[in-house]
C-alpha positions in Angstrom: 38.9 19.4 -3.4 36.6 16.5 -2.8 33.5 18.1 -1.3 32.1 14.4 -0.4 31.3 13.8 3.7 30.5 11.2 5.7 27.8 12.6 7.9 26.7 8.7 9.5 27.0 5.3 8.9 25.4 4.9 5.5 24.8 8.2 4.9 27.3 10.0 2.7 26.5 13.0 1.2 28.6 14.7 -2.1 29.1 18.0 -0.5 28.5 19.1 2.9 25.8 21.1 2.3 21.7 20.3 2.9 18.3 21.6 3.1 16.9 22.2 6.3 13.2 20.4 7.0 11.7 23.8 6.3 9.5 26.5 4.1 11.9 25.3 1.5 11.0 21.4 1.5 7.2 22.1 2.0 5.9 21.6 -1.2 5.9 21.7 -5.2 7.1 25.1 -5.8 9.7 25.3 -3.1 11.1 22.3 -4.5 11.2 23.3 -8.0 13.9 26.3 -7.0 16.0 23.9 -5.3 16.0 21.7 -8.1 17.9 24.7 -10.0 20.4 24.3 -7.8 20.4 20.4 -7.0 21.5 20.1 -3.3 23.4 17.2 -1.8 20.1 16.4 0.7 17.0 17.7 1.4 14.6 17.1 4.1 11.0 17.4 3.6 9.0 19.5 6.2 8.4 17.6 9.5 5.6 14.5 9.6 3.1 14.6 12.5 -0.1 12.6 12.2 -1.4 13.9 15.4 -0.9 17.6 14.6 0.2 17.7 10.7 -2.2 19.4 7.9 -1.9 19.7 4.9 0.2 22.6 4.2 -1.7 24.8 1.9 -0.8 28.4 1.8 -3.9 29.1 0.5 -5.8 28.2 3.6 -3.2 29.2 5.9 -1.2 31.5 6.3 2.8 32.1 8.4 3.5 35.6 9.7 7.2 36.1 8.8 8.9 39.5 10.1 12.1 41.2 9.8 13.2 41.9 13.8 15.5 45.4 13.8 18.3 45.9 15.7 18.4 49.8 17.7 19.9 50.8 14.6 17.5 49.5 12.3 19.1 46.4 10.7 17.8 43.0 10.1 18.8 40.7 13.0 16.1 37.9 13.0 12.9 36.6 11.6 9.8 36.2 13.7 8.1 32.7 12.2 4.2 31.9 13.3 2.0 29.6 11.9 -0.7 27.5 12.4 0.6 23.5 13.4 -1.5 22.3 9.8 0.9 24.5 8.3 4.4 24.1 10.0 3.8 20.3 10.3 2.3 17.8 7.6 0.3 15.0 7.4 1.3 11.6 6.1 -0.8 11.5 3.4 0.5 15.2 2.4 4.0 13.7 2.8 3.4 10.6 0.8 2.5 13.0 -1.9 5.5 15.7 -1.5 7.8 12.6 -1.6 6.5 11.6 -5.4 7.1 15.0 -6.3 10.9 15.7 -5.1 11.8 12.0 -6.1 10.7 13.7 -9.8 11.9 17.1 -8.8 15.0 16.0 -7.3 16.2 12.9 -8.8 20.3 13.1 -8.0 19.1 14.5 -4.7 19.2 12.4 -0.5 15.8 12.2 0.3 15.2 12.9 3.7 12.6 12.5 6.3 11.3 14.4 9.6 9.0 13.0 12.0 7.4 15.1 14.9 8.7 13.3 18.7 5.7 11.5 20.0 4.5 10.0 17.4 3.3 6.8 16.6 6.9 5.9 14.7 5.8 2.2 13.6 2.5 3.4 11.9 4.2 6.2 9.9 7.3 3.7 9.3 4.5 0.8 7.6 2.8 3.9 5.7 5.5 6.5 4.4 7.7 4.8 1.6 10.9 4.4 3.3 12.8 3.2 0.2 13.1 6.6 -1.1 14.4 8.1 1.7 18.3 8.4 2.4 17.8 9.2 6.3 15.4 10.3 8.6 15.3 12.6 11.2 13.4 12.6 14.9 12.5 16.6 15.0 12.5 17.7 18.9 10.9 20.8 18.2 8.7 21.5 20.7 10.5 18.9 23.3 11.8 21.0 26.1 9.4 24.2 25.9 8.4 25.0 29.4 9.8 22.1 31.1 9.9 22.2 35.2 13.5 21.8 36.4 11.8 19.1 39.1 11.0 17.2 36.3 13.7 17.7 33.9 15.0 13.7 34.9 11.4 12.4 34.2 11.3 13.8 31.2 14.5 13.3 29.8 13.8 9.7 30.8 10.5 9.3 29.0 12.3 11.4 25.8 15.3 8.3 25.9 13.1 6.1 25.6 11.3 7.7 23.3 14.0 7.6 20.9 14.9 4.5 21.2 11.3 3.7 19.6 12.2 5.8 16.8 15.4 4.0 16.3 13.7 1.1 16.5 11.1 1.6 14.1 13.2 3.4 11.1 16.1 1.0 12.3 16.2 0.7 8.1 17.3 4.0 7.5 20.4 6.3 8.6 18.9 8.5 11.5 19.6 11.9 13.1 17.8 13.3 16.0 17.2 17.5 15.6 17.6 19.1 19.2 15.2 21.7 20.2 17.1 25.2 20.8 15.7 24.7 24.1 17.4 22.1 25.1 21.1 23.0 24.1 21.6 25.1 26.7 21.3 21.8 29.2 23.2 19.3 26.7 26.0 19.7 29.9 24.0 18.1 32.4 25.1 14.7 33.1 21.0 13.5 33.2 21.4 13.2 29.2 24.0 11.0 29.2 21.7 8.2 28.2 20.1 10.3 25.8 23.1 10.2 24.4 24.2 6.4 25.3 20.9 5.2 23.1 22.2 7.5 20.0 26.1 5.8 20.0 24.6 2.5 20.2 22.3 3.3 17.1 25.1 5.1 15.4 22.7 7.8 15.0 23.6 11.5 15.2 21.9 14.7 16.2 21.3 18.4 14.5 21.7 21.2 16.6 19.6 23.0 16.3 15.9 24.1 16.0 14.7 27.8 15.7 14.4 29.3 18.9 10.7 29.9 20.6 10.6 33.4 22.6 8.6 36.3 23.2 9.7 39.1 20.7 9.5 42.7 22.7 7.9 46.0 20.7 11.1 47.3 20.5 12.7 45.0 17.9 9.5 45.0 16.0 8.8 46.1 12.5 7.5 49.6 12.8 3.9 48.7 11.6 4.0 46.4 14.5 4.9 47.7 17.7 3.4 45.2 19.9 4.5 41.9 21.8 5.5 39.2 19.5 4.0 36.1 21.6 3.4 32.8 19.8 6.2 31.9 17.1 10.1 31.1 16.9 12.8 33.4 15.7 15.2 32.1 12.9 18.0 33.7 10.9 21.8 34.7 11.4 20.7 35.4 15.4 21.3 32.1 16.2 24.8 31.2 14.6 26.9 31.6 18.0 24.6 29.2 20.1 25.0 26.8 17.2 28.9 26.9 17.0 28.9 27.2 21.0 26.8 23.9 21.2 28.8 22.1 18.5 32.2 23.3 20.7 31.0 22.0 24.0 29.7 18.1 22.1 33.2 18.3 20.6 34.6 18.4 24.5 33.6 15.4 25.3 36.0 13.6 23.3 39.0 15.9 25.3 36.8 14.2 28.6 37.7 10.7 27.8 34.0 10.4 26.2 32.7 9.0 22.7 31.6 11.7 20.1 28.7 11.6 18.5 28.4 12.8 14.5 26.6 16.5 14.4 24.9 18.7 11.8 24.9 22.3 12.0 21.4 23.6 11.9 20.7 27.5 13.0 22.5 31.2 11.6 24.9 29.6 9.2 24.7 32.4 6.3 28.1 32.7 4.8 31.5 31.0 4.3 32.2 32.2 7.4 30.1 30.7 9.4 30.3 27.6 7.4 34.1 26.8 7.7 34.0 27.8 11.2 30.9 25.5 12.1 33.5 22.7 10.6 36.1 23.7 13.0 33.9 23.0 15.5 33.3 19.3 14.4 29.9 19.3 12.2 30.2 17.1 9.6 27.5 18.4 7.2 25.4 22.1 7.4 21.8 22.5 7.1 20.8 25.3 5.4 17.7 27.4 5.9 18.0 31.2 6.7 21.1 31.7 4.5 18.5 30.4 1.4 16.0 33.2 2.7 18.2 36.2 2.9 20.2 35.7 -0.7 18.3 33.1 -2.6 19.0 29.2 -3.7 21.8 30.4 -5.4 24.0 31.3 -2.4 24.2 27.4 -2.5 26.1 27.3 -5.6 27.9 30.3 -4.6 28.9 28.2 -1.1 30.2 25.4 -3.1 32.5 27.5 -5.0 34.0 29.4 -2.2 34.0 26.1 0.1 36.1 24.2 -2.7 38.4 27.5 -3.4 39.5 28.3 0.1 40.0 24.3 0.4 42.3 24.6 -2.9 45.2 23.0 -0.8 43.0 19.4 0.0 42.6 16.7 -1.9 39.0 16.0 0.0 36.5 17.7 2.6 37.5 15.2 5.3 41.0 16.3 5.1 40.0 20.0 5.0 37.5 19.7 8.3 40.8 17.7 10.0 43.4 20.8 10.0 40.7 22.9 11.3 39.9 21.0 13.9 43.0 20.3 14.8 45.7 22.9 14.1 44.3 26.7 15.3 46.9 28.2 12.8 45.3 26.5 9.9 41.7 27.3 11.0 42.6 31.1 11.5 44.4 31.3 7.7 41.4 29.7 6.6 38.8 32.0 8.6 41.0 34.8 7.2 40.8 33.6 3.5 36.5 33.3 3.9 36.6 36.6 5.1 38.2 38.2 2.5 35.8 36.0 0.1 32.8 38.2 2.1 34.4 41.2 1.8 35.5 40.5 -1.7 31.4 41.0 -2.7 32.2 44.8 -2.4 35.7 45.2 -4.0 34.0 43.6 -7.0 31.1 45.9 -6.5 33.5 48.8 -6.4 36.5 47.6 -9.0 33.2 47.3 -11.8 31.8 50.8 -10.7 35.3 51.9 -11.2 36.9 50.3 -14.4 39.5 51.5 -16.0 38.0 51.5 -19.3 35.4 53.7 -18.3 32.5 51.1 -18.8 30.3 52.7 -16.0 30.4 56.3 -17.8 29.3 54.5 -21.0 26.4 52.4 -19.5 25.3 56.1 -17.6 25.4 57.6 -20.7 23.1 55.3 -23.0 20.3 55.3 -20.1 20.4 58.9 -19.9 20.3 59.3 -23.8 17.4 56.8 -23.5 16.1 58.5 -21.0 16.1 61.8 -22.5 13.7 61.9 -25.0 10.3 63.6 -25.9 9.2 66.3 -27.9 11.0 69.9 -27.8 7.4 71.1 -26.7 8.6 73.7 -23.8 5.9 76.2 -22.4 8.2 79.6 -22.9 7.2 81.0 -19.6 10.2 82.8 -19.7 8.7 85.4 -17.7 7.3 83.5 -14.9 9.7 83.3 -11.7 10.1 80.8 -9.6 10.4 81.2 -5.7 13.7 80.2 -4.4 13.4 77.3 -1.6 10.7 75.2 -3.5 10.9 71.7 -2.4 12.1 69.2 -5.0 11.7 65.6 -4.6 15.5 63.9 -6.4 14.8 60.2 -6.6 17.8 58.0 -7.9 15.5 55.5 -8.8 16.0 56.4 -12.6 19.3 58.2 -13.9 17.5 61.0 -15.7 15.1 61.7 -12.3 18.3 61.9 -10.8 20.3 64.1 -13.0 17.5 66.5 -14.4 16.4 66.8 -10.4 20.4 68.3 -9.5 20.3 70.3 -12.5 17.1 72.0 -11.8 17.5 72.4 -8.3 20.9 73.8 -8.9 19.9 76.5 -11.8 16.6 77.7 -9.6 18.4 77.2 -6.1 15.5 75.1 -5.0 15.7 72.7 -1.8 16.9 68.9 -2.9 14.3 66.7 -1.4 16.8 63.6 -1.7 14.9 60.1 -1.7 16.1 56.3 -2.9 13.2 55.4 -5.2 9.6 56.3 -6.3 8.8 54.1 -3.2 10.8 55.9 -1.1 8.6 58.9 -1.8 5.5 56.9 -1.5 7.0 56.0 2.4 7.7 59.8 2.8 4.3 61.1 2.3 2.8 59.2 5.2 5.3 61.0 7.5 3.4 63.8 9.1 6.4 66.5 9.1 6.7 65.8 5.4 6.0 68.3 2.7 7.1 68.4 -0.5 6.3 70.9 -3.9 7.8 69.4 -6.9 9.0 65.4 -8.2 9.2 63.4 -11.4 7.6 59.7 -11.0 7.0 57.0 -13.4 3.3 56.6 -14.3 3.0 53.3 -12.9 4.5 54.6 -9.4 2.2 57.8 -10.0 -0.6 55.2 -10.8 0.1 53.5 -7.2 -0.4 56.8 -5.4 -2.9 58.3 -6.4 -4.9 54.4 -5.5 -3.3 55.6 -1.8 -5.0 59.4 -2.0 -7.7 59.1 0.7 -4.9 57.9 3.8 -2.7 61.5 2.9 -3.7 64.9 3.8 -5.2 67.2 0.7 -2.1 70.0 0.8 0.4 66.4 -0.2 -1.8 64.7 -3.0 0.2 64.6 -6.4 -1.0 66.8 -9.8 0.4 65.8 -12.8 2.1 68.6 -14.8 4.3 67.1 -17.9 5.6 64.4 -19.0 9.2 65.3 -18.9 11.2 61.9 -20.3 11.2 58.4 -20.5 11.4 55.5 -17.9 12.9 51.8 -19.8 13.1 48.8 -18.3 15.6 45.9 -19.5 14.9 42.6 -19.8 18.7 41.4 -19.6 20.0 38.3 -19.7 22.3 36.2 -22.2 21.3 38.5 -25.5 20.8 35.7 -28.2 18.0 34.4 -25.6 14.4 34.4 -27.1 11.6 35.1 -24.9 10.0 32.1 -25.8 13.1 29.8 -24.5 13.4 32.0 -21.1 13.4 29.2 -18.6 12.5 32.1 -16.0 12.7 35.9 -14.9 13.7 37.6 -12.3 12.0 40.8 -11.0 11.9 43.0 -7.9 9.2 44.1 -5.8 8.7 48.2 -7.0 5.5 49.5 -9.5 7.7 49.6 -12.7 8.8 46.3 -11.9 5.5 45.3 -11.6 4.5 47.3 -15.0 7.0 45.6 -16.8 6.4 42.7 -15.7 3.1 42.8 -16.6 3.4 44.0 -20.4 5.8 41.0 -20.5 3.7 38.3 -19.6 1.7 39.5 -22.2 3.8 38.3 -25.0 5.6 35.2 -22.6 4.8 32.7 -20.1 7.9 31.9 -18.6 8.1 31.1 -14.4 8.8 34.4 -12.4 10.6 35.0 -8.7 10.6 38.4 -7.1 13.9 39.0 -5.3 14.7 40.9 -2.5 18.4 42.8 -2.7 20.9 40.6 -1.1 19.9 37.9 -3.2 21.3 39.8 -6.2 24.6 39.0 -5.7 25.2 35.8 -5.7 22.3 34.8 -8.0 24.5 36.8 -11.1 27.8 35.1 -9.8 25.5 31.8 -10.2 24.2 33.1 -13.5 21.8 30.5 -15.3 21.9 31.4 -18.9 18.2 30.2 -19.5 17.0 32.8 -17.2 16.8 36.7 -17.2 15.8 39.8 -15.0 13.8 42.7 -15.5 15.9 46.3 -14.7 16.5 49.4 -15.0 19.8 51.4 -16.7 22.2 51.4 -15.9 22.5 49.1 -13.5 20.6 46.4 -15.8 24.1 46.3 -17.6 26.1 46.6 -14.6 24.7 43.2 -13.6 26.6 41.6 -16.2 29.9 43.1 -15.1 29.1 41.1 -11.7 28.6 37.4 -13.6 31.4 35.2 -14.7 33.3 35.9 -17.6 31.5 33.7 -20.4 28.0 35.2 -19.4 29.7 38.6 -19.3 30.9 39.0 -22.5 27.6 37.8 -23.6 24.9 40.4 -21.9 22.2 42.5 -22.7 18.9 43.2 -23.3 16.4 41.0 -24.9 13.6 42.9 -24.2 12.3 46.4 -23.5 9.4 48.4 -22.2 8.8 52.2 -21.1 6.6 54.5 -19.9 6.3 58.0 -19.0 8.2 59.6 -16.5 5.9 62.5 -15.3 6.7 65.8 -13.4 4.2 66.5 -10.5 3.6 69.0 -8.5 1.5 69.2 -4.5 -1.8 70.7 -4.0 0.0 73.0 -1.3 2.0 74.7 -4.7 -0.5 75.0 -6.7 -3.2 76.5 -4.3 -0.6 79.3 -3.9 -1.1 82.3 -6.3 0.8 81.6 -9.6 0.8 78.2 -8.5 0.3 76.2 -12.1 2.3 78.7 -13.8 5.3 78.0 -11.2 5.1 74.2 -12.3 4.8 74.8 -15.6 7.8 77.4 -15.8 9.7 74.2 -13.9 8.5 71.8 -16.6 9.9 73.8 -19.3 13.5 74.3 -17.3 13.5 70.3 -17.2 12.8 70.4 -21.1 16.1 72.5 -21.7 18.1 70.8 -19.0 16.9 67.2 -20.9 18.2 68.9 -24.4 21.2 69.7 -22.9 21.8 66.1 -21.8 21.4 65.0 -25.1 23.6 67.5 -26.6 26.2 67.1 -24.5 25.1 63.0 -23.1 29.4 62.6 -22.0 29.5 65.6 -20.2 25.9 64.7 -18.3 27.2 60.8 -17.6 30.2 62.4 -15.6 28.4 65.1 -13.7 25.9 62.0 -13.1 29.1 60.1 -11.8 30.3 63.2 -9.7 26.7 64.1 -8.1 26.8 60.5 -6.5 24.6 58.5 -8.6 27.1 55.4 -8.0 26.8 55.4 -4.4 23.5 54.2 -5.3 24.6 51.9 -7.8 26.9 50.0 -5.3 23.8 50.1 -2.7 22.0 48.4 -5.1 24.0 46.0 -6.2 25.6 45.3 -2.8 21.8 44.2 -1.9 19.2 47.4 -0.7 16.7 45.9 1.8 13.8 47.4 0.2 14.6 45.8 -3.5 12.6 47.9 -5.6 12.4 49.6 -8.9 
């Protein structure tokens, strides 16, 4: 299918996908991962030279924060910053356009200008000719607006952009509604608001992020207070998008003309987007989708837009039958479903191939794993007390599988947690206790920085080291590390370790990545580019890629440290205490021989105590993203 719309006269874009005027267009770096995927359009944060600044993140700062639902999910982002940072100045803008016309050379350029501003000043000093369209950005039009003066003021804003038209009369134009306002679109008053937009053939985007008071309640837990001064963004706002879209698309059925719309607000998936194009939008600016998976859900859009369109010879076509046949919209809706859905069948169908790949890849990291000197303490006569408390992290197959097998042979208490950092978060509970774990020294490293906030009876003592943590650099395995273009990495210690050793032997540009990026970033695979891992879901990531990169992964580069077995003040202040640890160490030596005598037998027990239920977590995209 053709992807190429016709969003306005003069403005015709080769997919129906673009960058919202955001975080994303705000300056070099931003740009430069959106060059890796080379969007259709891309509108540069908004203009004001009343109110703009700069931009630098080094001076100031946004608060960004994941809003829970009562079940603790991610609804919404909370967005504040300071107006020098949310808004730019025209020389900052004259500068960021240099840089995406170089960044982004196949690329529309587009432009946002704060309403209220002096349009013919910024029109003589921004360089219009490298701009494809511009935009009139209502975004804090309608905030706290008196119902006795709503006709006044929608007066003053049509005549307002009618100066803007006016002025960038050169250019395509598109006028960005405040979330505010689209909840009075219906009131006959803006019917010259929307009079002066026909006769420019100018369109509108609908819509802005929404400004409201955030309540304690839907808070991050470190921040149980009021949320008072910024917007909310994310998937939140999708049905106020699609319901404002539906109710402009009525007026054509009201004997009125239509005017051309963007979708701007909670589109995050095909879903969304194919609905959002049953309503009538012609084109879909994308923001929060780009925040929650990473640029690449872009590429990953444009393959599932042009599969489930299959039956079209072009977009136009496509957005027709949904508009105008229900049947054809629901088989289609149906179809982008299954597309969301399919995410976990593939998930599942790779942790469950028939060729027994995922026993294999459990079995070389626990065999790498597994190693260290047969240097046991022989305290065969030491027993230890039933009950102990022992910490099973699945953040490293051999944590995982020596932790069951120890628990199980000295009928200790499984302390089950995700990760090292999971531990980490545990400790600061105060109903937590805890006797025995095995860390990674760089996690181990990390806590003991954090001793003074936890009581003395928790604090960590190292004991043995009891195996071996590695972690993968994985990518396309022919790849040098001086031709990696870039790396990915997630946000935990031994990612950070590894990372570290690495840049000691490369340079190459790195992005951390939170878990529901994952996904669609190895379905986008760039071959130039690789990610630091664990086993064995370092080589499960190449199941998830298409089949040329598949057949082609692995590692390129390695690093390890010690996994360590510790043990809490509270154990070994009891009488027998160190002995009790030791007499555990030297169990977890003789479990760790047995895996390697018997490394088949330990990947399937591994696959029966539930170590792929974590696998699929992972992969599937775990909020906390860490290693």
């Amino acid at each position: 299918m053709k992807l190429t719309t016709n969003v306005l006269p003069g403005l015709t874009l080769k997919e129906p996908f673009m960058i919202s005027s955001s975080h994303w267009t705000a300056n070099e770096k931003a740009l430069s991962q959106l060059a890796t995927v080379q969007p259709a359009a891309v509108t540069l944060k908004t203009t004001s030279a009343l109110k703009g600044g700069s931009g630098d993140t080094e001076v100031h700062r946004r608060t960004m924060q994941r809003l829970q639902d009562s079940r603790g999910n991610h609804f919404a982002t909370y967005s504040d910053g300071p107006t020098t940072l949310e808004l730019l100045d025209e020389a900052t803008t004259f500068s960021l356009t240099r840089i995406a016309r170089k960044l982004l050379p196949d690329t529309m350029l587009g432009l946002s200008i704060l309403q209220g501003e002096d349009y013919v000043s910024l029109a003589k000093a921004l360089p219009l000719d490298d701009y494809s369209y511009v935009e009139l950005n209502l975004k804090y039009s309608f905030r706290n607006v008196d119902i006795p003066a709503l006709q006044q003021v929608i007066t003053k804003l049509t005549e307002d952009v009618a100066q803007f038209n006016k002025a960038f009369r050169s250019l395509p134009r598109l006028v960005k509604l405040s979330r505010e306002l689209t909840t009075l679109l219906p009131l006959a008053d803006f019917g010259c608001i929307f009079s002066e937009l026909e006769a420019a053939d100018a369109g509108i985007i609908v819509a802005n992020s929404l400004k409201t008071i955030v309540p304690p309640s839907r808070c991050p837990d470190n921040s149980l207070r009021e949320l008072l001064d910024g917007v909310i963004v994310g998937e939140h706002l999708f049905l106020d998008t699609f319901d404002t879209i539906r109710m402009l698309m009525m007026r054509k059925q009201n004997g009125l003309s239509t005017i051309p719309v963007v979708a701007s607000g909670g589109v995050v998936d095909i879903g969304g987007v194919v609905d959002i194009f049953a309503a009538g939008a012609s084109a879909v600016q994308l923001c929060s989708a780009l925040d929650l998976r990473g640029v690449p859900i872009l590429i990953l859009l444009r393959q599932q837009l042009d599969s489930i369109g299959s039956n079209y010879a072009t977009f136009a076509e496509f957005s027709s039958a949904l508009q105008e046949y229900p049947l054809e919209w629901q088989k289609v809706a149906t179809s982008a479903r299954e597309l969301r859905v399919d995410e976990r069948s593939v998930v599942l169908r790779i942790l469950d191939e028939e060729g027994n790949s995922e026993l294999e890849f459990i079995q070389r990291a626990l065999l790498e794993e597994c190693v260290g000197e047969v240097d046991g303490l022989s305290l065969k006569d030491t027993c230890v007390p039933e009950g102990l408390r022992f910490v099973i992290s699945h953040g490293n197959v051999s944590t995982f599988l020596l932790g069951q097998r120890v628990v199980e042979s000295l009928d200790l208490t499984p302390l089950p947690v995700e990760s090292a950092a999971g531990f980490s978060s545990e400790l600061a509970r105060s109903d937590f206790s805890w006797d025995l774990a095995i860390l990674p020294k760089s996690s181990l490293d990390n806590l003991e920085l954090q001793t003074r906030y936890l009581r003395d009876e928790l604090l960590p003592v190292k004991i043995k080291v009891v195996a071996r943590s590695t972690i993968h650099l994985v990518g396309i395995q022919n790849l040098t590390l001086n031709e990696l273009a870039g790396v990915y990495h997630f946000r935990g210690n031994s990612a950070r370790f590894a990372l570290g050793e690495l840049l000691k032997q490369c340079n190459p540009v790195t992005d951390d990545l939170i878990g529901p990026q994952l996904l669609p970033l190895l379905r986008c695979w760039d071959k130039r580019k690789a990610i630091l891992a664990k086993a064995p879901l370092a080589f499960f990531y190449g199941m998830v890629c298409r089949n040329e990169i598949r057949q082609r992964w692995g590692s390129i580069w390695s690093v390890s440290e010690p996994l360590i077995l510790i043990a809490s003040k509270a154990l070994l202040n009891r009488n027998g205490g160190m002995k009790i640890a030791e007499a555990v160490a030297d169990r977890i030596t003789n479990e760790r021989e047995w895996v390697r005598a018997n490394p088949s037998k330990a990947a399937r027990q591994t696959r029966s105590e539930g170590f792929l239920r974590y696998c699929e977590q992972m992969l599937l995209g775990n909020p906390r993203g860490t290693i």
